[in-house]
N, C-alpha and C positions, 0 to 999 in steps of 0.2 A: 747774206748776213747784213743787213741792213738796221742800223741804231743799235744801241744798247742793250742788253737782256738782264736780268737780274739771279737767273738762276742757269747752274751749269749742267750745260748738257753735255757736255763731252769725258764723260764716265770712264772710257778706254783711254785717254788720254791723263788724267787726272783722278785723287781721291779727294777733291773738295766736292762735294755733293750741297752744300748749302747752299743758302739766299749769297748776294754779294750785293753789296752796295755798291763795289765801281765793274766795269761790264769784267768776266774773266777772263784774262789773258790767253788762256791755253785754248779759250774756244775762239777768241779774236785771232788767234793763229792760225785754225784750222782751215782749209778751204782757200788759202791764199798760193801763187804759183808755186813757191818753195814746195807747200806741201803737195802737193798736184805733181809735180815733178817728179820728188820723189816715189812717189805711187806710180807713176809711168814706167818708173824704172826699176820695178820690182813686179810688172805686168808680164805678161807673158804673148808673142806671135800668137798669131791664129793657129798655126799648123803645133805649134808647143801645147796651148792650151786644152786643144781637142786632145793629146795623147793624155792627158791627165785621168780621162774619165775610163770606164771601163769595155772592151771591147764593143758589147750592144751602143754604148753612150757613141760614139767615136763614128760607127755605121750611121747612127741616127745624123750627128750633123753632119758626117760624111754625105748624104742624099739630100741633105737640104741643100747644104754649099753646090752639089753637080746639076739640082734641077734649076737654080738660078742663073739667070744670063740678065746681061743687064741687054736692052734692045736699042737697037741703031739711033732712035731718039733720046734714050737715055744716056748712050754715049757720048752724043751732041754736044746733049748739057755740060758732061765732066771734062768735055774737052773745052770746054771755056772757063773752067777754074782755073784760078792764076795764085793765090794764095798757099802757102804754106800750112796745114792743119792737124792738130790731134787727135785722136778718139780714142777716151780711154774709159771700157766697156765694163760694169761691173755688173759679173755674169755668175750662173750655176751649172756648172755641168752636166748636172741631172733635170735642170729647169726647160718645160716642154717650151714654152714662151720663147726663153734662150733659143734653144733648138729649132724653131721657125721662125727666128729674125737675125741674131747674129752673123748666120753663114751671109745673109742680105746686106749688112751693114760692109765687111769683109769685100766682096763681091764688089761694092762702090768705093770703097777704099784702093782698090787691087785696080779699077781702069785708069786712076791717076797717082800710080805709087809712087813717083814721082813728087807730090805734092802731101799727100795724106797718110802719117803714118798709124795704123792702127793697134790697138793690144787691149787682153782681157786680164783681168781680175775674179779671184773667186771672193763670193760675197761673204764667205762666212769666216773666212782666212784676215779679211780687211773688214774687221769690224766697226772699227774708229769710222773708215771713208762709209761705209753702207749705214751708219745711224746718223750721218749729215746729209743724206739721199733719200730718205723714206718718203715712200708715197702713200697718201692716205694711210698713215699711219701705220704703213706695213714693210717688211723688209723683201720688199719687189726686184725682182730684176725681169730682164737687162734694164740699166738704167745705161744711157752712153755720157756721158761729159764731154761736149765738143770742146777745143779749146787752140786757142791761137799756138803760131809758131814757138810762142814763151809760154805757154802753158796757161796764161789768162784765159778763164772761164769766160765761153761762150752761151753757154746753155749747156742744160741737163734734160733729157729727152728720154722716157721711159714711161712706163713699163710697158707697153703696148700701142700699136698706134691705130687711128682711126679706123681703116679695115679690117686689123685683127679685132679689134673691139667690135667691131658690126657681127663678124661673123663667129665671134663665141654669143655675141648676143640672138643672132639667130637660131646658134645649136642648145642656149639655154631657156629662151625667155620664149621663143617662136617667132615666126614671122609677122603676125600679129598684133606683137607686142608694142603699145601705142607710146613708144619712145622716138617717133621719128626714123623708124630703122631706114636706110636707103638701100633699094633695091641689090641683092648680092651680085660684087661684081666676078666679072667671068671667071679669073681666074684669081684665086684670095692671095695666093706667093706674088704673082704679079704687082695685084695692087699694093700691098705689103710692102713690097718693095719701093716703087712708087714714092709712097709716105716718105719712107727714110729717105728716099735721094731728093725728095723736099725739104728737111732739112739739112741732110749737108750742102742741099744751093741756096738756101736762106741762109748758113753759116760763113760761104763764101761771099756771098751780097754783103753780110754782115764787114764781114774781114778785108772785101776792095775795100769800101770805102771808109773805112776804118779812118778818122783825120790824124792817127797816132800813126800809125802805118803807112797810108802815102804820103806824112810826112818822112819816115824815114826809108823810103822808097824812093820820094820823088815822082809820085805818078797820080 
């Protein structure tokens, strides 16, 4: 939320719907650690959130979460994370998207739990947080919100990532389809995963060298 806005978007939040001539308050609120926090702490575990949906729901990411393993180089990487981090997932329990990446996100969460704590959100239940997340003007998920030990927003990463996108672009548009597709890789959960634990080591690059943090670190 950078500069000024003159019109309020934060609807759930407020009934000033008009123009304002100084930026709105309620929406210069939103988005900041306070409210981040809060949201964290009305999320829910992995293993809470899955019970929410309905038996079929539960199976489904029940096989996602068992066919995932993170692999010997993948665990490499998380064993050199050194930073404290959030991830707070805003998810659909019925959303197929959700259902083959979330369990993946979880999975990289869970080899440094120690370090990373994770929690989901339903999008429709948190409405306020899912209309300052839209992508492409749509109410997408999973969106993740990575975020420092104090809840400061790192990035927001969603709704799909490069190899899921390749490969519904394959199942929709054909191989064919003269968008640059890249050759499908071997296995689509794999690389999927992949993606995500690119950025949570671009989050941790971000948060070593943070100069706010190894100042108060010391390192």
């Amino acid at each position: 939320m950078n500069g000024f806005v003159n019109f309020c978007f934060c609807r759930v939040r407020c009934a000033n719907l008009g123009s304002h001539s100084e930026p709105c308050q309620c929406l210069l609120s939103l988005m900041n650690s306070n409210y981040i926090s809060e949201k964290f702490a009305k999320a829910l575990p992995y293993d809470r959130y899955v019970l929410t949906g309905t038996p079929e729901q539960q199976r489904r990411w029940t096989d996602v979460y068992n066919a995932a393993n993170l692999t010997r180089d993948q665990l490499q990487v998380t064993s050199g994370f050194s930073r404290q981090m959030k991830v707070l997932i805003l998810s659909g329990i019925w959303c197929g998207d959700c259902v083959q990446q979330c369990p993946l996100l979880v999975r990289i969460a869970e080899s440094r739990a120690d370090l990373i704590e994770l929690r989901l959100l339903d999008r429709d239940v948190h409405r306020d947080l899912t209309e300052q997340v839209r992508i492409n003007a749509g109410d997408r998920v999973p969106v993740a919100l990575f975020l420092a030990e104090d809840f400061e927003l790192c990035s927001a990463f969603g709704d799909r990532t490069l190899s899921r996108y390749r490969a519904l672009a394959r199942a929709q548009l054909g191989a064919s389809c003269p968008i640059g597709i890249a050759p499908p890789p071997a296995d689509e959960l794999a690389a999927t995963l992949q993606d995500w634990l690119n950025e949570f080591e671009r989050i941790q690059l971000m948060l070593r060298l943070s100069a706010r943090l190894r100042k108060k670190y010391g390192d």
